[in-house]
N, C-alpha and C positions, 0 to 999 in steps of 0.2 A: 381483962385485956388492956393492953399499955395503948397511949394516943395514938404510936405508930400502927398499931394493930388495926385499932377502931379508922383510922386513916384509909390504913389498905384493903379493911371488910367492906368497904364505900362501894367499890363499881364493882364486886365480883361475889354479892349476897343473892339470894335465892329469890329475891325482890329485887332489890336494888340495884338488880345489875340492868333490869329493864328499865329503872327509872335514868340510869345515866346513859342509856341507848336512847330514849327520849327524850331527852334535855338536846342530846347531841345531833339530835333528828330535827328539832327545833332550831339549833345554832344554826345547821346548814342551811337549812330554809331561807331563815333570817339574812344570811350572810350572803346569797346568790347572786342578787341586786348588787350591795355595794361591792362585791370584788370584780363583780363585771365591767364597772366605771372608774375602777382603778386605773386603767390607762388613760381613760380620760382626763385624770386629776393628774398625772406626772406632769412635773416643770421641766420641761428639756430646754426652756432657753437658758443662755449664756450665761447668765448672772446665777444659775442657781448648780453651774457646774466650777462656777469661778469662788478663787479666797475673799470671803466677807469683807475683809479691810484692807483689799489691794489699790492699788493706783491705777490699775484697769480699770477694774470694779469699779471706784470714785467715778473716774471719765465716764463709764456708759450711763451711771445714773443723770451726769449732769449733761448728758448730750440729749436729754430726755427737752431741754429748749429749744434745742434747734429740730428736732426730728424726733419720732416715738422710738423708745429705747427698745421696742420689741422689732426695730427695722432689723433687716437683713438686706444687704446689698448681695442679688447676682451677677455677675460677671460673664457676660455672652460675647462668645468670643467664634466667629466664621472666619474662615480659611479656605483661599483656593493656593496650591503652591506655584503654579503655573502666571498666578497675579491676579488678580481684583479686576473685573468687566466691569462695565457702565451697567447691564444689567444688573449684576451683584447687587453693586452700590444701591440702584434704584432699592431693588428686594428687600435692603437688610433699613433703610430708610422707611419702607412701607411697617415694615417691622417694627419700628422703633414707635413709629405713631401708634401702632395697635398694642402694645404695650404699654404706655402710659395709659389706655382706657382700662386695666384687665382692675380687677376687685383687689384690693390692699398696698397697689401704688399710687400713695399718694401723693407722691412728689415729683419733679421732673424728672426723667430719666436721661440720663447722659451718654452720650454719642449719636453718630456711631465715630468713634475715634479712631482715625488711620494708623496703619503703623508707618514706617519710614518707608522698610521695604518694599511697601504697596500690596502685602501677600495677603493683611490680616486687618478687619476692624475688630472694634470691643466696643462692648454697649453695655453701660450699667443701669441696672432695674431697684430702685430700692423697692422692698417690699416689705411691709408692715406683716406682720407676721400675727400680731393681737397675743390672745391668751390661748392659741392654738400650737403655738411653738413650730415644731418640725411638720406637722400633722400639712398645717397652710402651706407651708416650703414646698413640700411635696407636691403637694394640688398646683400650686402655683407653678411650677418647675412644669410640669404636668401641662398646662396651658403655654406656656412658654414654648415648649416643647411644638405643641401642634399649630402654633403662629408661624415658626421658622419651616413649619414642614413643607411648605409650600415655594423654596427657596430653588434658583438655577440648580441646573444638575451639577457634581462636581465640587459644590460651595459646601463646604463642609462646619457643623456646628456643635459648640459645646456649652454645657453651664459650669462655672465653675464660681470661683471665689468664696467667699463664708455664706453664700445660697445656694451653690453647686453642692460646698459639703454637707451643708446640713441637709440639701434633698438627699444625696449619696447615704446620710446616716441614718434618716429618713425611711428610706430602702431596706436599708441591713437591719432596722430594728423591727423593721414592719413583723407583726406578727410573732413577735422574737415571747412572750408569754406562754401562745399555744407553744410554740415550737421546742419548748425549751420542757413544758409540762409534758408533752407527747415523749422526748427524748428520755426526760427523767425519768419517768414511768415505765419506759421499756428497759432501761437498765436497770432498774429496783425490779420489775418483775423476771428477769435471768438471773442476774444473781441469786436471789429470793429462792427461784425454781433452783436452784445449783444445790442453794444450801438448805434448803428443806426437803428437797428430793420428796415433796408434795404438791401433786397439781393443783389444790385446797387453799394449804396453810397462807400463800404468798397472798392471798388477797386480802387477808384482814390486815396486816404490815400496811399494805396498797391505799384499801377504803379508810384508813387512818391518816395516814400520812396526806392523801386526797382533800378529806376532810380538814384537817388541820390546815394545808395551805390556804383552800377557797375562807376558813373565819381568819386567818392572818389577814390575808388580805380585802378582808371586807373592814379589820382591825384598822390597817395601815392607811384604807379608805378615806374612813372619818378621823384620823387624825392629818393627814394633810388638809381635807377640807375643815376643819372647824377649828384642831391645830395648829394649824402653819407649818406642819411637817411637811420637808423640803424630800419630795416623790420622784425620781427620773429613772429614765431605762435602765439603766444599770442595775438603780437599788432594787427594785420590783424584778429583773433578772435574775440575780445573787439571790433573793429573797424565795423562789421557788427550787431554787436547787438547793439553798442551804433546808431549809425542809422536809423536803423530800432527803433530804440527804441525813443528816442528822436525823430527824424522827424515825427513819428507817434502823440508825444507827441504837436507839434507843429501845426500839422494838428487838432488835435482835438480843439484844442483853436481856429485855425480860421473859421473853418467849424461850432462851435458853435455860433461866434458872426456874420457871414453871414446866420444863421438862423433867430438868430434875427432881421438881417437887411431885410427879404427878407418878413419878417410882416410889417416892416416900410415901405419899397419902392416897387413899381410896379414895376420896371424898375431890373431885374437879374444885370444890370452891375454897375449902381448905387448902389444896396446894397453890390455890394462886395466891392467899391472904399470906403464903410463906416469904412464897416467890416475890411477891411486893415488898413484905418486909426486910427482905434481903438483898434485890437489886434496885427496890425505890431508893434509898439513901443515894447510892453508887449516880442515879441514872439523874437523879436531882442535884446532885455536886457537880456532876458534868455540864449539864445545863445552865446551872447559875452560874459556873466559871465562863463557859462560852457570851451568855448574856452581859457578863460585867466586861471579859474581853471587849464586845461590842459597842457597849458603850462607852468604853474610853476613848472612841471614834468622835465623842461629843466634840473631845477635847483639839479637832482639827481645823484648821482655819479656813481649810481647803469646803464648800458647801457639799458639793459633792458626799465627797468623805463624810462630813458629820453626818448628813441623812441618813445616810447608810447606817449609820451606829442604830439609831432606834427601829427602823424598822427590820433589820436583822435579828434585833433584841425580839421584838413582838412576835416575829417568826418561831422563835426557838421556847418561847413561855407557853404557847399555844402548842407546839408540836409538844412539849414535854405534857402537858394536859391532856391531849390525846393519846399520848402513849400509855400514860398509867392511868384513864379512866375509861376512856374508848374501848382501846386493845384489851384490856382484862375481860370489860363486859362480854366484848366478841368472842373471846375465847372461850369462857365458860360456855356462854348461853350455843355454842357449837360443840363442846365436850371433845372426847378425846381424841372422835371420828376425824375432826379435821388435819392432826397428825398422819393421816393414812397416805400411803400403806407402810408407816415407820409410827406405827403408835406408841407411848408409852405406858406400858400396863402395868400396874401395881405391882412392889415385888418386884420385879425385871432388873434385870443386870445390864450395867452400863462396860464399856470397856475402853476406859478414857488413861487404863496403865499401859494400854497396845495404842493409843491414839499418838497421830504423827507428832503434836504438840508435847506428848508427855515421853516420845520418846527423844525429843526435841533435849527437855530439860534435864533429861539424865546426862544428854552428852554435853552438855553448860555445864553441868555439876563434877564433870573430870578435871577439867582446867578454869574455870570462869573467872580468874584472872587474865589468862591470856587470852581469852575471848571479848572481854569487854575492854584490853586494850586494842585489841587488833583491828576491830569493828570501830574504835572510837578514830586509830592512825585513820581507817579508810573513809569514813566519812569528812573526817577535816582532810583529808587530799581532794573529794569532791568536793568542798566547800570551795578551794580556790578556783573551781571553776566563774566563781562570783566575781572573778575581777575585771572577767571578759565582759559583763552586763553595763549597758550604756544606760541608765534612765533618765536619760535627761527629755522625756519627753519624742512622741510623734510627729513626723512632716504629716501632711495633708495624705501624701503620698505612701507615707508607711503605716500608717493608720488602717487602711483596706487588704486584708489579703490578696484581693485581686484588684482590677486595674477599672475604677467606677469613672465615668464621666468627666466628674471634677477637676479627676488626675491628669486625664487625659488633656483637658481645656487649661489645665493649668501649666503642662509642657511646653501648648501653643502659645499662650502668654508669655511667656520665660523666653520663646524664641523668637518672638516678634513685637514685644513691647518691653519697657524697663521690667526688673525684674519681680518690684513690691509693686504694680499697678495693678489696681482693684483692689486691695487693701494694704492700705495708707496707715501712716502714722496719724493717730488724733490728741491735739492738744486742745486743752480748752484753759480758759484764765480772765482775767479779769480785763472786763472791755478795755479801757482805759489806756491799757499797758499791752493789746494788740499787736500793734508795729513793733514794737520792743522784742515782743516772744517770737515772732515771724521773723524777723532781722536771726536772732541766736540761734531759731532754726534751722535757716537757711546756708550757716555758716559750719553746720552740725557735720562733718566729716560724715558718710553712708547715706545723705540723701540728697535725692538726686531732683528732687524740687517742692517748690511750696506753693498753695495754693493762697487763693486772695482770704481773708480772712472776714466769718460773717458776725453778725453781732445780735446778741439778742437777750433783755432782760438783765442789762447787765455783764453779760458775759462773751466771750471769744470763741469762736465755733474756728480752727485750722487744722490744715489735712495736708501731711507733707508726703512725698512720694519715695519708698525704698528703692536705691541703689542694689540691693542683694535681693533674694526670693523672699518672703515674709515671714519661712518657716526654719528660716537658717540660720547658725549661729555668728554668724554675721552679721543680720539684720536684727538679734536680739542685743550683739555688742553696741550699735548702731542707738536703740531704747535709752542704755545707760548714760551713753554719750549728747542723745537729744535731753533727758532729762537731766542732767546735769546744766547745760547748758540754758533750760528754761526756768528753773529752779535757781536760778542765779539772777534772773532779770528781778530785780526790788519793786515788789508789792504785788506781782503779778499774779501770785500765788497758782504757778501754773500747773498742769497737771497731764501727763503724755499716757495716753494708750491707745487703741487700735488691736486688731490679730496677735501682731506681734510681740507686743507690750503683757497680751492674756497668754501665752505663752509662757515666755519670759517667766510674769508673776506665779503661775501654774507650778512651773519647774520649780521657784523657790519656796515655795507653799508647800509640796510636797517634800523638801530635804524639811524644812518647818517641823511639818508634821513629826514625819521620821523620828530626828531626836527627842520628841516631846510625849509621842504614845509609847514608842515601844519601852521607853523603861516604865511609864506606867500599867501596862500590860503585863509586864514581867512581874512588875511587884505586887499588881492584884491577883494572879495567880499563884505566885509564891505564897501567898496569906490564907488564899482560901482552900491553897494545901497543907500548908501547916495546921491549920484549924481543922481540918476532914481530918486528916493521919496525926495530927497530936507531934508534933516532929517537926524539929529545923534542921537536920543532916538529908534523910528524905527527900524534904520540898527543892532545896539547891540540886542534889543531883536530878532528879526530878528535869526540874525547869533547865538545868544545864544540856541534858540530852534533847530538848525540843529543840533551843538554841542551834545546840550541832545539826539535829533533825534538817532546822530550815536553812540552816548555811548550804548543807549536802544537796538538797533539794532546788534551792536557787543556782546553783553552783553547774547541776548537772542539765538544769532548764535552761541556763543561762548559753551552754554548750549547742543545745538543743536547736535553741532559736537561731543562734547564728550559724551553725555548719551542716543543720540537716533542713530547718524550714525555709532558710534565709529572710527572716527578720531582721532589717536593718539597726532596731534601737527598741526599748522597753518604754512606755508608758509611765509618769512621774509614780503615778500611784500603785505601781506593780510591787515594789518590794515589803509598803506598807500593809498591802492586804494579802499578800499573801503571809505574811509574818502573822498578822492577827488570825487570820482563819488555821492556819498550822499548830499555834502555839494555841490557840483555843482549844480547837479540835482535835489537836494531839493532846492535850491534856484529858480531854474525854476518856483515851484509851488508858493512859497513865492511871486516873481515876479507877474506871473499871478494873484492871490489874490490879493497884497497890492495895485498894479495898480486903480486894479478896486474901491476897497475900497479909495484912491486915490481920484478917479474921479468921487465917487459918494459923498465924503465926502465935497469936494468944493460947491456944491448944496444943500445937507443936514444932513451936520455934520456928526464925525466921528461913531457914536455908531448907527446910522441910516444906515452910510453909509458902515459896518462893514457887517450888518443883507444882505443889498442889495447884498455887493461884496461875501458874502457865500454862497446866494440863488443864483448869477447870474453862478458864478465859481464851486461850491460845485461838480456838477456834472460831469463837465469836469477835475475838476483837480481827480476826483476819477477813472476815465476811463484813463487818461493818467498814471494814476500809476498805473493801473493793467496792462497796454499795457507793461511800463518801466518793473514793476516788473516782467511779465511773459516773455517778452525776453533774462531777464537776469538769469532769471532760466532757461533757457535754457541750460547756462556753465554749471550747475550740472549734464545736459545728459553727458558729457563727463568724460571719465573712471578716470580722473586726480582730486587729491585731490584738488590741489591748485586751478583751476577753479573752483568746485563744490563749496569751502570754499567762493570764491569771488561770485560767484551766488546766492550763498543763503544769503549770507549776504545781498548784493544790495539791491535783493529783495525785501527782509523782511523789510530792513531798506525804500526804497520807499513807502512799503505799510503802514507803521509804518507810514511817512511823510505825506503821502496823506489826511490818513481816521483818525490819533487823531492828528499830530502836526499840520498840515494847515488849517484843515478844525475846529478843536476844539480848541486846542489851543493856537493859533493865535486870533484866532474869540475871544476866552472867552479875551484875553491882551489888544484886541480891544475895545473891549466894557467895559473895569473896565478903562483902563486908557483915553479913548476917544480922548480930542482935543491935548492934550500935547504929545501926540504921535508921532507928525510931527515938537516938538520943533528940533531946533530953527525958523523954516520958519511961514511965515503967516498965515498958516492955522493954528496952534495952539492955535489963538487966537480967533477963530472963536467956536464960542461955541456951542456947543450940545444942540437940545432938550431934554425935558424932557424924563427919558425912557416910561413914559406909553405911548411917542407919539408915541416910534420908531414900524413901520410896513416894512415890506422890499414893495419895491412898484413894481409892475409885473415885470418879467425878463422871459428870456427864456435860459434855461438850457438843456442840453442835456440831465440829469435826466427827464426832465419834460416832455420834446418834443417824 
């Protein structure tokens, strides 16, 4: 028996398959604990969603003198429209005292500040936030909340500012692990039931995929805390769907070719040592391409983003583990019964030349030249939909699908005090040269005033007030022109950020990114297809069709967001993660198909062997993309633009991949350009039959079956 054999006899031996359902019974165990306290360990403050070597970034480390860098300033803002009473005043005064006593303020709190009008004060709360992040916001906000409750009738109250949004985000994430594990789980188990037309089989895909998420994330656990792996909502979000989604994905390819095998052999544990040696290769190329996809994530400047890269990675090494060690053992040690009532019995006839997939590829094989161009015009017509996509980042306001607090308090501010009040511009610079940087700021065209400037340890603590809202692109031109302008005072070595300033660097971090992964995404893919298929014509069309894939897909989201959800703008990071997750994960299917096509082409030519690998895969690769795509619309349950935007995108663009790029046209590329497909290797010289011979010759399809 060759390595690969001795490899795949590992979870699915007449022994040994109880020894890797013990090992695995072990890991969970193990694993309970630390994935349970995985939320506890995510960093949701600021600095760890912000670019490592930005000028924001610089300012909040060094404002760490004057104030603890985990403060968070809220912004409480009452409003009568009718005008401000004596007792108001009194009330929101009483207020003010009983807020500077509450747990994590510990600095004075400022106002309460009139407006002109006389309609509105504002009260600022700094709050120290600690190593609690959003978790203390929350609580805090929470206490805030039931101090003002006690306020004249009529007097109306809000929190807003970078303490409103963080309680708001606070809010929308709360619970956002169960919610997303519950969600995931009930679309893997429908589709599952759809496509196994088994009330059985779906649970072992399920109890695998379950199991793989809780040891990732006991994985992901202990490398934030003993790593310095940088953990926040998002990534641990992405992190259970890409899991559940993908592992799901992976299950279905091998549960499909131990179908097949279990027609070929008597023996349950010999067709699964087949079945492994035939879609482990496939199902482990797919995985190390998605893994390397992800960590090209390293290479972003944005923190956010690089964390993501590894713990995605972890996700998808663990899910591939439990897909070929788990899932074999459970299958066997259940036999054939859990098939039922669609069992595969030895002997037994498949009918995968009547399956929709194979009747699919006869009719590619009449014209597939004008099929893979007619499909390529329409997809680069949807592509132009791309140019409608604004990402240049979210207001405060377009951030929420619906209409949270913050927004609301941040209206009332906009209509009754300047428009950047409650978050300022911050400069910080060298004591000395103070007056100097105050002076240049103050002459800073977009701001509408400057504060006295404090001094401590050396350095310049000033806080200038925006003329425009804080989240507009006015107030971020307003950034360029203060930093110019203090950047020029000699020796000062000053240095401008605040809201607006993370903003700003956000949006430029993310275009950063953009040109810097995705050609190295492109070209780690392109290699590790070359090297699977032996072939440089292949990998380019290949990676060419994911390319279009995600233009079409972004193109027709892009349409989506604006004229059916009305989403005002895209999130910086929308186009880069959906590019990686597409081109990863469509390359999964690409993999599974070309393999097969591959291996049926060595036997009977490429255009023969084209028709086989669509009838054999056709069906499986279309039930894993509804598993992918409906996990990942899953993110659009949740109340946050910037998830929804990346959910439905995913989605769409998987299903896009599935059901017209892998399965149409790929198939239509295969069958026009044939043996030369696989130039430069040997097999390109091996020549094709004629097409009136090509017939796909029986396979079993999970369509079919």
């Amino acid at each position: 028996m060759s390595g690969i054999g001795r490899l795949a006899a590992l979870p699915c031996g007449k022994v040994s398959k109880w020894i890797v359902l013990v090992l695995w019974i072990a890991a969970i165990a193990m694993s309970f604990g630390p994935a349970g306290k995985l939320t506890g360990a995510q960093d949701n403050d600021a600095v760890s969603w912000l670019p490592g070597n930005a000028e924001s970034t610089e300012v909040l480390q060094a404002t760490a003198r004057f104030s603890s860098p985990d403060e968070i300033p809220a912004v409480l803002v009452y409003e009568r429209s009718s005008g401000l009473t004596p007792a108001d005043q009194q009330a929101v005064a009483a207020d003010v005292t009983a807020y500077g006593e509450l747990e994590g303020v510990d600095r004075e709190v400022v106002g309460p500040i009139p407006s002109e009008d006389g309609q509105a004060l504002q009260v600022i709360v700094p709050i120290n936030a600690g190593s609690g992040g959003w978790e203390v916001i929350g609580e805090r906000a929470a206490d805030l909340r039931q101090i003002a409750a006690d306020r004249p009738d009529g007097l109306s109250f809000h929190i807003t500012g970078p303490g409103g949004t963080a309680a708001d985000s606070q809010e929308a994430f709360e619970g956002i692990d169960g919610k997303l594990l519950y969600s995931a789980g009930a679309v893997v188990i429908v589709i599952l039931l759809l496509t196994y037309r088994s009330p059985v089989l779906w649970l072992l895909p399920l109890l695998s995929a379950g199991t793989a998420l809780f040891a990732a994330q006991a994985v992901v656990y202990l490398l934030a805390t003993r790593a310095d792996l940088t953990v926040n909502a998002q990534s641990a979000g992405i992190l259970t769907v890409l899991v559940f989604g993908a592992g799901t994905d992976y299950a279905l390819l091998l549960v499909a070719r131990y179908r097949e095998e279990l027609r070929r052999h008597q023996d349950r544990h010999e067709a699964m040592v087949f079945a492994l040696q035939r879609s482990g290769p496939a199902i482990v190329a797919s995985g190390s391409t998605v893994v390397a996809g992800m960590l090209c994530l390293l290479l972003a400047s944005m923190n956010s983003t690089s964390g993501l890269g590894p713990v995605a990675a972890v996700g998808i090494v663990i899910a591939l583990l439990a897909m070929l060690t788990l899932l074999p053992a459970l299958l066997v040690i259940c036999g054939r019964w859990v098939f039922w009532p669609l069992r595969p019995t030895y002997g037994s006839d498949d009918h995968t030349e009547t399956s929709v997939w194979g009747r699919i590829g006869r009719r590619i094989s009449v014209r597939p030249r004008l099929t893979w161009i007619t499909t390529t015009v329409l997809l680069a017509a949807a592509a132009l939909g791309m140019l409608s996509l604004n990402p240049d980042g979210l207001s405060n306001e377009e951030s929420f699908t619906g209409t949270p607090d913050s927004v609301i308090g941040e209206r009332i501010v906009a209509a009754h005090f300047p428009a950047g009040a409650g978050n300022p511009l911050v400069v910080v610079s060298n004591a000395d040269q103070a007056a100097a940087v105050s002076a240049a700021l103050k002459t800073t065209p977009g701001v509408a005033a400057v504060a006295e400037p404090q001094a401590a340890a050396g350095l310049a603590y000033i806080e200038g007030t925006l003329q425009d809202p804080a989240d507009s692109q006015a107030a971020k031109d307003t950034v360029d022109r203060a930093r110019a302008a203090v950047h020029a005072v000699p020796d000062a070595d000053a240095l401008v950020g605040g809201g607006t300033a993370i903003l700003l660097d956000t949006q430029r971090a993310a275009a950063h990114d953009n040109k810097v992964i995705i050609p190295v995404v492109l070209a780690v893919v392109l290699l590790i297809l070359a090297l699977l298929l032996r072939s440089l014509l292949a990998p380019v069309l290949l990676v060419a069709t994911v390319v279009l894939s995600f233009g079409a897909a972004l193109g027709i989201s892009s349409l989506v967001f604006h004229h059916v959800l009305g989403f005002e703008g895209a999130d910086t990071s929308l186009p880069l993660f959906v590019f990686v997750f597409l081109v990863a994960l469509g390359i999964d299917y690409n993999i599974f198909l070309m393999t097969r096509v591959h291996e049926e082409a060595k036997q009977h030519g490429t255009r023969r062997g084209a028709l086989i690998g669509v009838a054999a895969t056709g069906g499986v690769i279309t039930s894993a993309g509804l598993v992918l795509a409906g996990t990942f619309a899953v993110l659009a349950t949740l109340p946050l633009v910037a998830f929804a935007e990346i959910g439905i995108a995913v989605a769409l663009g998987v299903l896009l991949d599935t059901i017209v790029v892998r399965s149409v046209l790929v198939t239509a590329l295969n069958l026009d350009i044939g043996r030369h497909l696989w130039w430069p290797s040997k097999l390109a010289q091996q020549r094709d039959p004629e097409p009136e011979t090509v017939r796909p010759e029986p396979e079993t399809t999970l369509a079919s079956s």
